[in-house]
C-alpha positions in Angstrom: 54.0 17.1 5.4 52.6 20.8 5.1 50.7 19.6 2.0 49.0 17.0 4.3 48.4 19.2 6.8 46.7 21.7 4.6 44.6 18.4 2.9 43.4 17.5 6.5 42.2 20.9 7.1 40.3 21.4 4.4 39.0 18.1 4.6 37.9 18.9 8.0 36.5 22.5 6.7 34.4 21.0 3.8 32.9 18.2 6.5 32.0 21.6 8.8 30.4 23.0 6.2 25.8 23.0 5.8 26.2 20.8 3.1 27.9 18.0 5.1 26.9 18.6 8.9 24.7 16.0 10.5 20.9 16.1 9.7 19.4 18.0 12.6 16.4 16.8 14.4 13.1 17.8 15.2 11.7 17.8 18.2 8.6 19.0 20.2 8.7 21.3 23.2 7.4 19.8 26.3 4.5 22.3 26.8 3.5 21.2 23.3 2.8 18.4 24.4 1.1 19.0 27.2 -1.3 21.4 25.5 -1.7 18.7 22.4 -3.1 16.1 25.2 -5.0 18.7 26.8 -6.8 19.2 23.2 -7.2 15.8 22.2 -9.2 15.0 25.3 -11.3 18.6 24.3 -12.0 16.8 20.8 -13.0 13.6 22.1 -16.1 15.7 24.3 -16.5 18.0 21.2 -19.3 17.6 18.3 -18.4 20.0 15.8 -17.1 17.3 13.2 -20.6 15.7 13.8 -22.1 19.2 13.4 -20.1 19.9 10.3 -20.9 16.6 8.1 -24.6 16.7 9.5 -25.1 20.3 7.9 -23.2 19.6 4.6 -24.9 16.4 4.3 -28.3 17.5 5.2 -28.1 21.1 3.2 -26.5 20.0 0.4 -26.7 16.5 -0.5 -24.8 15.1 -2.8 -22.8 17.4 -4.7 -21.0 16.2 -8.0 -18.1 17.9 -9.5 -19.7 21.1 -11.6 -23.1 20.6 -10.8 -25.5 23.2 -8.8 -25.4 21.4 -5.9 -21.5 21.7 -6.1 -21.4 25.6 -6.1 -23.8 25.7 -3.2 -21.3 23.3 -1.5 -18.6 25.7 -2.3 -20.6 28.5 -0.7 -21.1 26.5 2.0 -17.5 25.6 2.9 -16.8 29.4 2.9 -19.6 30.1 4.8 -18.9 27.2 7.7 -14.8 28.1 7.9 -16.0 31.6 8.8 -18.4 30.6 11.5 -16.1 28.3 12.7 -13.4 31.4 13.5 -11.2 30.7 10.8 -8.7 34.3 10.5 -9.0 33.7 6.5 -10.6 32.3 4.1 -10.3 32.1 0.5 -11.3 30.1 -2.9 -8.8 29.0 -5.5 -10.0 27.9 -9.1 -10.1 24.6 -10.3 -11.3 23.5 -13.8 -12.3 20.3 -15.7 -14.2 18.2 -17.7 -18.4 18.2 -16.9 -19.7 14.9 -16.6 -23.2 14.0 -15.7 -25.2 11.3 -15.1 -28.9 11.7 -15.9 -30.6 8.5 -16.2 -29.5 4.8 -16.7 -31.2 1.2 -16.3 -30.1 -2.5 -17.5 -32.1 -5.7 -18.3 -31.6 -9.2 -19.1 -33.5 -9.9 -22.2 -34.6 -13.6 -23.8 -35.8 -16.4 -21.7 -34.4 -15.2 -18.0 -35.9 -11.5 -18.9 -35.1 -9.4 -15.6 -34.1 -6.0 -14.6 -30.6 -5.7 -12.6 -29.1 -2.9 -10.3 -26.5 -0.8 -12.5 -25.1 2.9 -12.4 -23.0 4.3 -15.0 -19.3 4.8 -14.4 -18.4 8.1 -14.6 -16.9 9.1 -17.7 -19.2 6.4 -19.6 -20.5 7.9 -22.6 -24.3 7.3 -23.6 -26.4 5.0 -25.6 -27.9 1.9 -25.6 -26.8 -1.4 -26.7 -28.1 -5.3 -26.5 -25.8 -8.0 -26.7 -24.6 -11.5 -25.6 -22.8 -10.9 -22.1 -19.1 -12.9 -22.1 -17.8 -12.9 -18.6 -14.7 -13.3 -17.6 -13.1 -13.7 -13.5 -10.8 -10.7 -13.7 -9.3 -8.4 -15.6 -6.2 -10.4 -16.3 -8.9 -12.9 -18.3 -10.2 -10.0 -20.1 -6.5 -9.0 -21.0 -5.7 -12.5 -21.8 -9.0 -12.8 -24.4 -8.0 -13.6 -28.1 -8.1 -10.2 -29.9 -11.7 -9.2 -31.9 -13.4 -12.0 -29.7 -15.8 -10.1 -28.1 -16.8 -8.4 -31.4 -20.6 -7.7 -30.9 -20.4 -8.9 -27.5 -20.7 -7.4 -24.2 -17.6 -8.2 -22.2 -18.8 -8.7 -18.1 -15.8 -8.5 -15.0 -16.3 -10.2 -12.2 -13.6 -10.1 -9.8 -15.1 -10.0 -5.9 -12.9 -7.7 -4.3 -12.3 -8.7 -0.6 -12.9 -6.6 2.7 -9.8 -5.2 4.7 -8.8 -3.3 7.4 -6.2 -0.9 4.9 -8.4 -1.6 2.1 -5.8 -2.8 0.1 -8.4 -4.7 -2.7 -9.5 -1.5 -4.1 -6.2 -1.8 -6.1 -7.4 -4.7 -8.1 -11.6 -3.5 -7.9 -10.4 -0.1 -8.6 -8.0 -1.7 -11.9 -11.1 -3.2 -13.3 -13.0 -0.3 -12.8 -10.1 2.5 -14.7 -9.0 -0.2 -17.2 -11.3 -2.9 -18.0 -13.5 -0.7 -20.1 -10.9 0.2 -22.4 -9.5 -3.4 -22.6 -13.3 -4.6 -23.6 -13.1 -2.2 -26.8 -9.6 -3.0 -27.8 -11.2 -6.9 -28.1 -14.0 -5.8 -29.9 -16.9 -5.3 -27.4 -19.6 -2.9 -27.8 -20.4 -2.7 -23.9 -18.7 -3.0 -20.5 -20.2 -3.9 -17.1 -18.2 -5.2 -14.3 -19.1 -6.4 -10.3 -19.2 -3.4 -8.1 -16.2 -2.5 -6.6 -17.1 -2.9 -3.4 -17.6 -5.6 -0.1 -20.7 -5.2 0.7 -23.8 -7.7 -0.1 -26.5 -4.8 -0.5 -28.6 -4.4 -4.5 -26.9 -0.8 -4.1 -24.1 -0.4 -7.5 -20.9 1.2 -7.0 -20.0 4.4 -9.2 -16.6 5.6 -9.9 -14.8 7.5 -12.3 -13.5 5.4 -15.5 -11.0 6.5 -18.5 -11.1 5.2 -22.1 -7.5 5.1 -24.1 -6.4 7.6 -26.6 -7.7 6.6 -30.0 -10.4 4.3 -28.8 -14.2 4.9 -29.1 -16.0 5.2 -26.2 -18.7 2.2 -25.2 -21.1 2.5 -22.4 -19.8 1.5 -19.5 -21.4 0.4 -16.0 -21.3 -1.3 -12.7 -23.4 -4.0 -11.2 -24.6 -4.2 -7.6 -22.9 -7.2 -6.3 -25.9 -9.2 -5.7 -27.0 -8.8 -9.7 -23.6 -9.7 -10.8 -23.8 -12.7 -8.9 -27.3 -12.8 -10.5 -25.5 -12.8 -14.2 -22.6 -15.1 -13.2 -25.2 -17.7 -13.1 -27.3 -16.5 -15.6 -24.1 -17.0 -18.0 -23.2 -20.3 -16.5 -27.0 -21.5 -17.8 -26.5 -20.7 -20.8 -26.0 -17.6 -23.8 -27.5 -14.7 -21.7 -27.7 -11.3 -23.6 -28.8 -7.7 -21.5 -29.8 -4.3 -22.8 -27.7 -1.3 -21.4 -29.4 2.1 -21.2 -27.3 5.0 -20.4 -28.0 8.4 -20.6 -24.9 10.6 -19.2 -22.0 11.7 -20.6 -19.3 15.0 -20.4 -20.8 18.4 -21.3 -18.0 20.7 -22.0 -16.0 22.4 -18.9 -16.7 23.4 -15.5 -15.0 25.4 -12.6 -15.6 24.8 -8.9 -12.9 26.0 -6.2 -10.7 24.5 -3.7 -11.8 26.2 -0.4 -9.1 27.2 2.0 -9.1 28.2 5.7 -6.2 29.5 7.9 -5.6 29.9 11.7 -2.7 32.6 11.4 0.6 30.8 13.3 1.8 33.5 16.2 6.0 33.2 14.6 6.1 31.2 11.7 3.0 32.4 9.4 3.7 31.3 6.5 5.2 28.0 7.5 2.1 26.1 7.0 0.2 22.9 8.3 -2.6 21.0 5.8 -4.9 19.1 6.5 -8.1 18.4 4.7 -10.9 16.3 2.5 -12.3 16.9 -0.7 -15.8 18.8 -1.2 -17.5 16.9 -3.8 -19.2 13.8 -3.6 -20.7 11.0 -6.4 -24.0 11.4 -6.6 -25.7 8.4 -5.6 -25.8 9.0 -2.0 -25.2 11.9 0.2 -21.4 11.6 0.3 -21.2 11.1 4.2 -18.5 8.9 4.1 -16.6 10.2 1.1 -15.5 12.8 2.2 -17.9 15.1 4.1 -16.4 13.0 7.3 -12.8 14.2 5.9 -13.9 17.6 5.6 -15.6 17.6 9.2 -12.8 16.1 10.4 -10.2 18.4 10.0 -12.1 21.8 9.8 -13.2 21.0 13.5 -9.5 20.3 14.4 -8.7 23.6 13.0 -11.3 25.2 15.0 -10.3 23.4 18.1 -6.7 24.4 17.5 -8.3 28.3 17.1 -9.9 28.3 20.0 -6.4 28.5 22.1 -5.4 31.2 23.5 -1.9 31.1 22.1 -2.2 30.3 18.3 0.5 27.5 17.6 3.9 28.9 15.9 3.0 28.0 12.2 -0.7 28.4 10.1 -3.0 25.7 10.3 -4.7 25.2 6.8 -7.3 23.5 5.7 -8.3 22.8 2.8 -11.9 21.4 1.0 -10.8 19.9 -2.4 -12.9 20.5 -5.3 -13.3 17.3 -7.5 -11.0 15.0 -6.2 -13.7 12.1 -7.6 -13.0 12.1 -11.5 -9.1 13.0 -11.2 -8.0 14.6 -8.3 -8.1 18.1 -10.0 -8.2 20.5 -6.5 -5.3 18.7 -4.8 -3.4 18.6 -8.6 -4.2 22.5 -8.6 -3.7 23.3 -5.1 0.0 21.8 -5.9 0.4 24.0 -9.2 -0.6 27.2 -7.7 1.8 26.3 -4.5 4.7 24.7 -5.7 7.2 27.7 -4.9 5.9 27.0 -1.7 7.0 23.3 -0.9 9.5 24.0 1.9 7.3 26.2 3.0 4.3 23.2 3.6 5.6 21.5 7.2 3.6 18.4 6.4 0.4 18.0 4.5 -2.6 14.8 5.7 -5.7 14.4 4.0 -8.8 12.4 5.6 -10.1 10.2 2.6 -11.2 6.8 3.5 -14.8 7.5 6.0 -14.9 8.0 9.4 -13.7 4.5 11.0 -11.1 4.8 13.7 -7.6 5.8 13.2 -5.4 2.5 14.1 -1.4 3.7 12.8 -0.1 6.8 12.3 3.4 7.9 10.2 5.1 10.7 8.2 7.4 10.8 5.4 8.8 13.0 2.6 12.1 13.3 0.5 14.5 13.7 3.6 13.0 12.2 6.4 14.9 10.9 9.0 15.4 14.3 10.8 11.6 14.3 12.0 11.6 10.6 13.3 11.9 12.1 17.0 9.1 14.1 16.4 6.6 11.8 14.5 7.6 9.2 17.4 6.3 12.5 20.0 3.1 13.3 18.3 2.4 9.1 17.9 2.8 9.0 21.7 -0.1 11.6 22.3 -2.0 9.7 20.0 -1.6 6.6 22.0 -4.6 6.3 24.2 -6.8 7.1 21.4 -5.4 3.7 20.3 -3.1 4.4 17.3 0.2 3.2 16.6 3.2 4.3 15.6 3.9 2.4 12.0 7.6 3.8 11.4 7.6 1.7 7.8 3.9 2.4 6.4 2.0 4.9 4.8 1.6 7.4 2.4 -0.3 10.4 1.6 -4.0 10.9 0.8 -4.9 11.0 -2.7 -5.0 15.0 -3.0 -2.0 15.5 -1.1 -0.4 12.8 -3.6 0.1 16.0 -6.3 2.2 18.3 -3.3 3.8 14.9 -2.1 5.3 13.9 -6.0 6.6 17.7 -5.9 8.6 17.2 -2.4 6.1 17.6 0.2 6.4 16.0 3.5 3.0 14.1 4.0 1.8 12.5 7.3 -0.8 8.9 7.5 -3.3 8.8 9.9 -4.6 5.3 8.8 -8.5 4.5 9.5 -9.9 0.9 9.8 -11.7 1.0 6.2 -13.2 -2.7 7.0 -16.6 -1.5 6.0 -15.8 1.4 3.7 -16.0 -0.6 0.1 -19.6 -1.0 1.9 -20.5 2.4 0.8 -17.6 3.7 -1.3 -19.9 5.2 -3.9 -23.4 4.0 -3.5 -26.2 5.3 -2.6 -25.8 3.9 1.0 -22.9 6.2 1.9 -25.4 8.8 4.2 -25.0 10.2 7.7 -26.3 7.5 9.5 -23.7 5.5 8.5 -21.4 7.8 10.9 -20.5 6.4 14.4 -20.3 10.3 16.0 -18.0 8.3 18.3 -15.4 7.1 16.0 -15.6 10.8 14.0 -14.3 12.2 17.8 -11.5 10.3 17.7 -10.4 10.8 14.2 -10.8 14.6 15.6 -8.7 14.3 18.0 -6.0 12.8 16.2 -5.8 15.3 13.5 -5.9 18.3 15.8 -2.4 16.4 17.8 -1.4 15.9 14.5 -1.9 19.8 13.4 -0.8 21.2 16.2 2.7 19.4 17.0 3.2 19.8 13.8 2.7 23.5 13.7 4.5 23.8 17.1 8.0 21.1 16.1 11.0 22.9 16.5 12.8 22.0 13.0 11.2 21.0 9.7 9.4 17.3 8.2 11.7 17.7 5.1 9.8 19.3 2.2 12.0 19.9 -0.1 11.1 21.3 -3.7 12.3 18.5 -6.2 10.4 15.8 -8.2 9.7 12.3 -5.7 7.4 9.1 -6.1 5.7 8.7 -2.6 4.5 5.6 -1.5 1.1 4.2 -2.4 -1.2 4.6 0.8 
């Protein structure tokens, strides 16, 4: 009997003890809450996220990773967090690869002889080639092509991607885009154009980064603005249709640019911190309004708003401009390097990465977290009027958060309509006018509720240092 006795009570020790007590939950204090409404009806009023992508838009243009125009944007950033009354701010290195694009142009040649609407993909190497176009619907026909029968040949992809809401296409555009190049070589082509991947109807090509396979040679590579590849598709349905491909770009050794970082100091919890944040550099087709001056303007204006209080919430707000999240997500790979003996110290990390259309659903996540559904549930409810829902089984984290996330960072979605956004994605349309100053408000005001609950929640979101796969946004 004494020997059960003693078993109980030990049993009932070890169940006492950290490692086995009940998960405790987080939870926001009721003035919180009342000062996070009382801000998201300052942001809706407010124009500094209109301010901010108008300036970096207007004074810098578009701003490729390593360029000039990159290292004035980085200038810039520093430049606007101080104006903006940011306590610190800082650069962090970030290098890579140099790619640049310098001129490029594409032409049926024979019988139909016509120019068409391409841009190289990034990462496309140079030259010029003329050959007999194959097409083929999508990039499981190119994968399903005999092997060495596009010797000689041009191999042409034309899967339409279609327009959503979450943009959940790009994943099959984007495919095409990242491995349809090096799927053309491995049959035995000599070139590689695809259909844009993009929704829209406009002669305007999409851009985006490609990557060739170890141990194959590089071929040029490009994309077609939708109307011209519906312009091949029938050309190729006539008859045997060959093009010429010009393209003069290509990498050019190493660059570094910087992740930019600004802090409003938290009053108890300093280095506890909030992150929000969009990435600095742009393609440079159009002026990179959409992708991702908006994110950047976005959440440096809700830090600013959340600085302007007169009682600084109880962790840091920090935001962060990402250098060259275009051609590999380097910043937010970087940022998670130079930071990961810091993971429990991140509360929860969001990045605004997909334009300026309204935020519809909102959610958090990380490795542990069921503690923080009370508070996720609290900040959702202050988001309600601005029309966003509480999604408690979506999400994921933006693409530059996606490094900190896969090391144990808790991440939070705040999901925007994207319906139009494979419109621009990349072209030369994506410009300020393209920005309903409206919708940009509201995207404000969520991610300044967001911040500052988070900053203010009594208990953690679970970041937790240790390897994770987080969802796919």
């Amino acid at each position: 009997m004494r020997r059960r006795v003693l078993a109980i009570a030990s049993t009932l020790a070890l169940l006492a003890s950290p490692a086995f007590a009940a998960p405790s939950t987080t939870t926001l204090p009721p003035a919180s809450l009342g000062t996070a409404a009382q801000l998201r009806e300052q942001a809706l009023k407010d124009d500094t996220g209109w301010k901010v992508v108008e300036s970096l838009t207007t004074e810098i243009g578009p701003r490729i990773a390593g360029s000039e125009a990159d290292a004035r944007a980085v200038a810039w950033a520093v430049a606007k967090f101080k104006a903006l009354g940011f306590d610190k701010v800082w650069t962090e290195p970030v290098e890579f690869p140099k790619w640049e694009r310098r001129s490029e142009s594409a032409q049926v040649v024979g019988k139909h002889a016509q120019p068409l609407a391409i841009t190289a993909l990034g990462g496309s190497p140079g030259g010029s080639v003329e050959a007999e176009v194959v097409r083929f619907a999508d990039l499981a026909a190119l994968q399903a092509a005999p092997e060495g029968s596009l010797k000689g040949k041009i191999a042409f992809v034309d899967y339409q991607m279609t327009a959503y809401r979450d943009g959940r296409d790009y994943g099959k555009g984007g495919a095409v885009r990242s491995k349809g190049p090096s799927e053309a070589i491995r049959k035995g082509a000599v070139g590689f154009v695809m259909r844009s991947a993009g929704t829209d109807s406009h002669r305007v090509p999409h851009t985006g980064i490609t990557r060739f396979d170890e141990g194959l040679t590089p071929v040029p590579a490009a994309a077609l603005s939708v109307p011209d590849a519906n312009q091949l598709a029938r050309l190729v349905a006539l008859g045997t249709t060959r093009i010429k491909l010009d393209l003069d770009c290509g990498w050019d050794g190493k660059a570094t640019s910087y992740n930019v970082i600004g802090e409003i100091t938290g009053r108890s919890l300093p280095k506890e911190v909030v992150v929000i944040g969009g990435h600095l550099d742009s393609w440079d087709l159009g002026t990179g309004a959409v992708d991702d001056g908006a994110g950047v303007a976005i959440t440096m204006a809700a830090g600013h708003l959340i600085g302007q209080l007169k009682q600084a919430p109880k962790r840091t707000i920090r935001v962060v401009a990402f250098a060259n999240e275009e051609q590999g997500l380097y910043g937010g790979k970087a940022y998670a390097e130079a930071h990961a003996k810091d993971i429990a110290l991140h509360q929860v990390s969001a990045e605004s990465d997909f334009g300026a259309g309204r935020i519809y659903a909102f959610n958090t996540g990380s490795p542990n977290p069921e503690g923080s559904r009370e508070a996720t549930r609290q900040i959702a409810e202050v988001m309600k009027p601005l029309g966003i829902e509480y999604v408690a089984d979506k999400g994921g984290p933006g693409p530059d958060i996606g490094p900190l996330a896969a090391k144990g960072g808790a991440w939070a979605w705040l999901a925007q309509d994207g319906s139009d956004y494979f419109h621009l994605h990349h072209t030369a349309d994506d410009t300020l006018d393209k920005i309903d100053p409206a919708a940009l408000a509201q995207n404000v005001a969520a991610y300044t509720v967001f911040a500052y609950l988070s900053a203010e929640a009594e208990g953690s979101f679970g970041s937790e240092a240790k390897p994770t796969t987080p969802p796919n946004e």
